[in-house]
N, C-alpha and C positions, 0 to 999 in steps of 0.2 A: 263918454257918459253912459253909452249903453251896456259897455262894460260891468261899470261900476254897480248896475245896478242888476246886471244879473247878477253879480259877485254876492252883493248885498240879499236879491233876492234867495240863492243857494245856503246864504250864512243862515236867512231865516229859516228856510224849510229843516235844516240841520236842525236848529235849537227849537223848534216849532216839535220834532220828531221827538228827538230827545225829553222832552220836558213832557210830552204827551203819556209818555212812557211812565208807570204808576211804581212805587218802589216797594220791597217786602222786606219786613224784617222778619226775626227768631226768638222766640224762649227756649233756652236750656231745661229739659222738662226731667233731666235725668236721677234717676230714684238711686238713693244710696247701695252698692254692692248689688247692684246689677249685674247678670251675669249671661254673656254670648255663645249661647251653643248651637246652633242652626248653622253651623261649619259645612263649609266643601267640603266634604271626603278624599278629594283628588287631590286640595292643596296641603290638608291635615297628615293625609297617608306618605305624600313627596317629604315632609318635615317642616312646611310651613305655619306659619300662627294666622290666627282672625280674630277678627272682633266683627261688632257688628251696632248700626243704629239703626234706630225707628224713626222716621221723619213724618207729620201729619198738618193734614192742614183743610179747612175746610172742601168742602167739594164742588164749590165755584170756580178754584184753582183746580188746575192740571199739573204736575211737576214734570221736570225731569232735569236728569242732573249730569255734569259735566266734572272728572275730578284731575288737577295738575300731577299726580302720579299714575293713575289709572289709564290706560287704553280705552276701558269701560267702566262702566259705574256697573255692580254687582248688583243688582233689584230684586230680588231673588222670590219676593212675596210681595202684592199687592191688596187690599180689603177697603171697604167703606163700612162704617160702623157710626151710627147716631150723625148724619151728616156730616161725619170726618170721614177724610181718605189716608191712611196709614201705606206708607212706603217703607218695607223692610229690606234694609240694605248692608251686604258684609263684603269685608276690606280684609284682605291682606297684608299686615304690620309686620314692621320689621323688615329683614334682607330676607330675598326668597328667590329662588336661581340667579346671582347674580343682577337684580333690582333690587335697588332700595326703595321702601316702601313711606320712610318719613317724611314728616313736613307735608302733610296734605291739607288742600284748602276743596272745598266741596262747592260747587257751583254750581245755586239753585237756578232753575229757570222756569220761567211762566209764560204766556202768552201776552202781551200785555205790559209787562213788567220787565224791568231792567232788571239783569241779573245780581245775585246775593251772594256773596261769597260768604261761605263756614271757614273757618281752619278747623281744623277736626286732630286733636292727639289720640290717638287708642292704646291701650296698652292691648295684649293679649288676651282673649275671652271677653275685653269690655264689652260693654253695652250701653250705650247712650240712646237720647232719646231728646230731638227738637221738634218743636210747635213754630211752621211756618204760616205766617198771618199778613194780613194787609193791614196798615195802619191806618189809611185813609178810607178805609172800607164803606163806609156808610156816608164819604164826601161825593154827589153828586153823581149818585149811582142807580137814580131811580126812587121807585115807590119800593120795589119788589127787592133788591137788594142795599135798599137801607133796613129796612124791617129783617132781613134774610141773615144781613152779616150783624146786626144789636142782637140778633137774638142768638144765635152762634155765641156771642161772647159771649153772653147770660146764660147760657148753655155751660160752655166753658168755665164758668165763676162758680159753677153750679147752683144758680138760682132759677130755677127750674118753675116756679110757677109765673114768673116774668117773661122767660122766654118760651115759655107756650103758647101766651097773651101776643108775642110778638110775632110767631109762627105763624098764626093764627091770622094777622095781619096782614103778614107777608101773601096768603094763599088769596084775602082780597083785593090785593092789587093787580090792576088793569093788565100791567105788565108779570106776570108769574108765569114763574120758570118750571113748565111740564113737570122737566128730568132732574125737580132740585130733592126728590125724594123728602116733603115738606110732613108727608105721612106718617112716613116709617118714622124720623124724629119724634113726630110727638104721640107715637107710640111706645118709643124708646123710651122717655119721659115717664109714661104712666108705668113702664114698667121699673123705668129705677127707683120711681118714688114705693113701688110697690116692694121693691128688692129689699130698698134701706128699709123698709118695716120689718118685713120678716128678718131680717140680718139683725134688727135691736131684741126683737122677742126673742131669738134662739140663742144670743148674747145673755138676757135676761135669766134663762133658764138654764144657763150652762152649757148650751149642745154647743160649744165651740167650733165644733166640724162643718156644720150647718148654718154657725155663722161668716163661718170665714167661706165659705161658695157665694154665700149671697152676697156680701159684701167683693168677693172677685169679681163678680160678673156684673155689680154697678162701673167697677172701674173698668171693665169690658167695654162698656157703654161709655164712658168719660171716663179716662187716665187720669181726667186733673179735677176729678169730686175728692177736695179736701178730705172731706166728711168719710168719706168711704177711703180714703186711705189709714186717715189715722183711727178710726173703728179696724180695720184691719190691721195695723201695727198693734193695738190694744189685744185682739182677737188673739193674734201672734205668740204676743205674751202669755197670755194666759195657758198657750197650750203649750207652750215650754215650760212651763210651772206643772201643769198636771202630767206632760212628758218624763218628767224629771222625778215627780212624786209615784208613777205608776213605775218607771223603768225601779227604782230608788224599793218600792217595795213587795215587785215581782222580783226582785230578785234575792232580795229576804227568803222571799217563800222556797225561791229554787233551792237555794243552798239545804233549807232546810228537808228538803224530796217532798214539799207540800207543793205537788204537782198542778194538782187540779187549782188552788187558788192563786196558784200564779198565771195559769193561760189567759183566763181571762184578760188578766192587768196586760200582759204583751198585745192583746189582740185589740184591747182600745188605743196604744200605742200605734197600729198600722192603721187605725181608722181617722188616727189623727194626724196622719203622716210625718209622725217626729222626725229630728235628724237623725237618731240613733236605731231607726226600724230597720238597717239591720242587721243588727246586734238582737235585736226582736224576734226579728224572722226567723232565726240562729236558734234563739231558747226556746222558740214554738218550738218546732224540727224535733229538738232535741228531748225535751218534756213529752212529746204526743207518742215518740218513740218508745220513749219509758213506760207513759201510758197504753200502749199499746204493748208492750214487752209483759205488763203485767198484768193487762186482761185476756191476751194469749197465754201467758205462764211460758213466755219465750225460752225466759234460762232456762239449762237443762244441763246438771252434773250428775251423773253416772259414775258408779265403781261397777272394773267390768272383771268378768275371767274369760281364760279361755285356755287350752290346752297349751304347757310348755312355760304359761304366762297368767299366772294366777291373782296377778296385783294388776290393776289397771285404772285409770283417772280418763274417762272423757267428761269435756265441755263444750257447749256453743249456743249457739241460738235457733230455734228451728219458729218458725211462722208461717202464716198464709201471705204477707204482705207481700215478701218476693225472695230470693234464694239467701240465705243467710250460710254462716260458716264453722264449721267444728275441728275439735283437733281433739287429739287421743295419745296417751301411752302407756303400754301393756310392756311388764315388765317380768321376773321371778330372783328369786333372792339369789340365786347362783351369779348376778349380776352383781351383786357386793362383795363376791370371791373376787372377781374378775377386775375391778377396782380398786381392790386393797393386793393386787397380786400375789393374792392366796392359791398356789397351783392345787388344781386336783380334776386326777382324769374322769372321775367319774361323774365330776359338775357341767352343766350345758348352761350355761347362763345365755339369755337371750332376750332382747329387746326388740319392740316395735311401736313407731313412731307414724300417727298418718295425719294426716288434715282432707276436708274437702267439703263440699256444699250439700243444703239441705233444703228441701222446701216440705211446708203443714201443707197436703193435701185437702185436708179437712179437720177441724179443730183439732181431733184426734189423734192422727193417724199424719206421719209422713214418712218420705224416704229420703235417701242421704247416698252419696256416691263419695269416693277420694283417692287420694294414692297415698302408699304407704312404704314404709321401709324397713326392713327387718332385718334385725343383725343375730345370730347366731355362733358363740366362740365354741373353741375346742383346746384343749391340754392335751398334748402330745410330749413324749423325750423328746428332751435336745440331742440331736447325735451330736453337735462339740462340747457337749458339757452336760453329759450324764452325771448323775441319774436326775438334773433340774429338767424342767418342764419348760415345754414351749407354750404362748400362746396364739391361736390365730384366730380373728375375726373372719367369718364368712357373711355376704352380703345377698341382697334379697329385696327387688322392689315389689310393691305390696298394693295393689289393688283391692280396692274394696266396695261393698253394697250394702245396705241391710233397712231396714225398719222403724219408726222408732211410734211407741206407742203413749199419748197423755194421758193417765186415769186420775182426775180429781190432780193430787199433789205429786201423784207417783208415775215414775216415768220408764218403759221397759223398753232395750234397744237390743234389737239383733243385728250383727255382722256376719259379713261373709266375704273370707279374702283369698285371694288364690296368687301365689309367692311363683314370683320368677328368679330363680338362682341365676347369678350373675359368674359366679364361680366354681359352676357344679363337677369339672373338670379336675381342680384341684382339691375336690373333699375327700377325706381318707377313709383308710376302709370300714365301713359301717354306720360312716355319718349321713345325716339326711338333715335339711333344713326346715322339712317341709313343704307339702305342696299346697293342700287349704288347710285353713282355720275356721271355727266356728266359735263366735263369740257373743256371751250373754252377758248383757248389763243392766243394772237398777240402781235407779235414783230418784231425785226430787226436780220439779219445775215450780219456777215461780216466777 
């Protein structure tokens, strides 16, 4: 008999325990093309994938969570906001060193409360996002948390001048909870009802930019104000509309070189942080450059002479912004003997070729350095086939320095090159390549 009834007695304490124990379910809170990027570095860099959820639940609960593929549960972010506590937590999907990472079930746990199981599918980058709650919340829980958890959910529903009324309530019961942060809430409160005003007035007036912060930072405060989501899908819209309409006709302007009315249009573009800013950022760069090109009077073409070499084309850019680059070639007409293999010993045909960088000192005035190359022919007999003529190129690297001067339109450059014969051993008798050059050019900037 005495058996029996400890037996009985133990059965009870079991089912007495178990049934004491309070259950929690889950809403699926998760927002369309939601996207996970708060990735390990360690698992991304090894070649593994992540995803990642947000789990929240009032702050009367505590979580913590157990999962059937995981070793650990990954928490990686913790926060309370508006009486909620947000747990940011990312997963490792897919195979990743030899673990498979599918088929996860997520096991919430509470103090109190019998554990919840999630199955959780991720794909890569996902982002999900549950609302863990007590269903029984407000069944036999007090003065202070029946008022505590109604008003949470009117919170939640975003009827906000009800659950202030209930707040409010909560703070005069007998029993209230110090550390339930009943303050800060309905502070929260004045400020999202204050958010959503200014988010409809800057709506009203266009300022798109302005409406869509204010409207972020109600959902800041409650993820699940309707109201403030689909004001911010609308908000969305709209600036894909004028995204589309400014990119649509700064770029009119661009093609056109109507410089200046187009920067504007890109620059409300990054203020509106379209998807295509940058492609934006690109044409600013590039426009400010031109603009800048042509209130310097950047370009700079020069016809030059110089001894040996009477024809000459330089070009480049020269600026104060930072070292830009030029190229040059000095030529003389004995150079088209020597192309058409027209012999004659009394022609020197000779060309030079140089590039190198420049920087504007001051509006006016800069200097220019480079390396150059000079080539030098000569007509000599053939001795196997007199009386035709040989040709040989002689070779010459070419360093150079010089000046270059902006007056108004008009552009004055001097050079100064000093030639190292590469072949001076084998020049015949009489010939010289040259040692320096002094060369003068004029032209136009613009």
């Amino acid at each position: 008999m005495k058996k029996i009834i400890i037996i009985a007695l133990g059965v009870w304490g079991l089912c007495y325990t178990a049934y004491s124990q309070r259950v929690l379910d889950y809403r699926d809170q998760t927002q369309a093309l939601s996207v996970f990027s708060d990735k390990d570095p360690e698992v991304i860099n090894a070649g593994g994938a992540q995803a990642g959820i947000t789990v929240y639940c009032t702050n009367t609960l505590s979580l913590s969570f157990e999962s059937n593929v995981d070793r650990t549960v990954d928490v990686y972010n913790q926060e309370e906001r508006g009486g909620l506590i947000y747990y940011y937590i990312r997963f490792t999907v897919g195979r990743f060193r030899g673990a498979n990472y599918d088929g996860r079930v997520l096991e919430v746990l509470a103090p109190g409360f019998l554990p919840l199981k999630i199955k959780i599918d991720l794909m890569p980058s996902e982002s999900k996002s549950y609302e863990i709650y007590d269903p029984n919340a407000t069944v036999g829980v007090g003065c202070f948390y029946e008022n505590f958890n109604t008003a949470t959910e009117l919170f939640r529903n975003s009827s906000y001048a009800e659950a202030r009324e209930r707040f409010k309530l909560a703070q005069e019961c007998t029993d209230y909870q110090v550390g339930s942060n009943v303050e800060y809430i309905l502070e929260s409160i004045d400020s999202i009802l204050m958010l959503r005003t200014r988010g409809d007035f800057y709506f009203d007036q266009q300022q798109y930019d302005e409406a869509l912060n204010a409207y972020q930072k109600v959902i800041g405060y409650n993820s699940s104000d309707a109201y403030a989501v689909g004001r911010r899908t609308e908000v969305q819209a709209k600036i894909n509309e004028l995204c589309t309409n400014y990119f649509s006709e700064a770029e009119s302007y661009f093609y056109q070189s109507k410089y200046k009315e187009a920067e504007p249009l890109y620059e409300k573009m990054l203020t509106l942080s379209c998807s295509n800013n940058r492609e934006a950022n690109l044409r600013l760069l590039e426009l400010r450059r031109y603009l800048s090109d042509r209130q310097q009077k950047a370009q700079v073409v020069l016809y030059e002479i110089a001894q040996n070499t009477p024809i000459g084309l330089s070009y480049g850019r020269y600026t104060q912004d930072k070292f830009s680059t030029y190229i040059s070639l000095r030529f003389n007409p004995d150079l088209f003997k020597a192309m058409g293999n027209n012999g004659d010993e009394k022609a020197k045909p000779e060309v030079n070729l140089s590039f190198g960088w420049n920087r504007m000192v001051i509006k006016e005035v800069g200097f220019f350095a480079g390396l150059g190359y000079t080539g030098v022919g000569h007509w000599s007999p053939d001795p196997d086939n007199e009386p035709d003529l040989q040709f040989t190129l002689y070779h010459a690297v070419s360093p150079e320095l010089g000046v270059l001067f902006k007056l108004g339109p008009v552009a004055l450059r001097y050079t100064f090159q000093y030639r190292f014969a590469l072949d001076s051993s084998s020049f015949p008798e009489g010939f010289d390549i040259g040692k320096m050059r002094h060369v003068g050019g004029i032209g136009i900037c613009f």
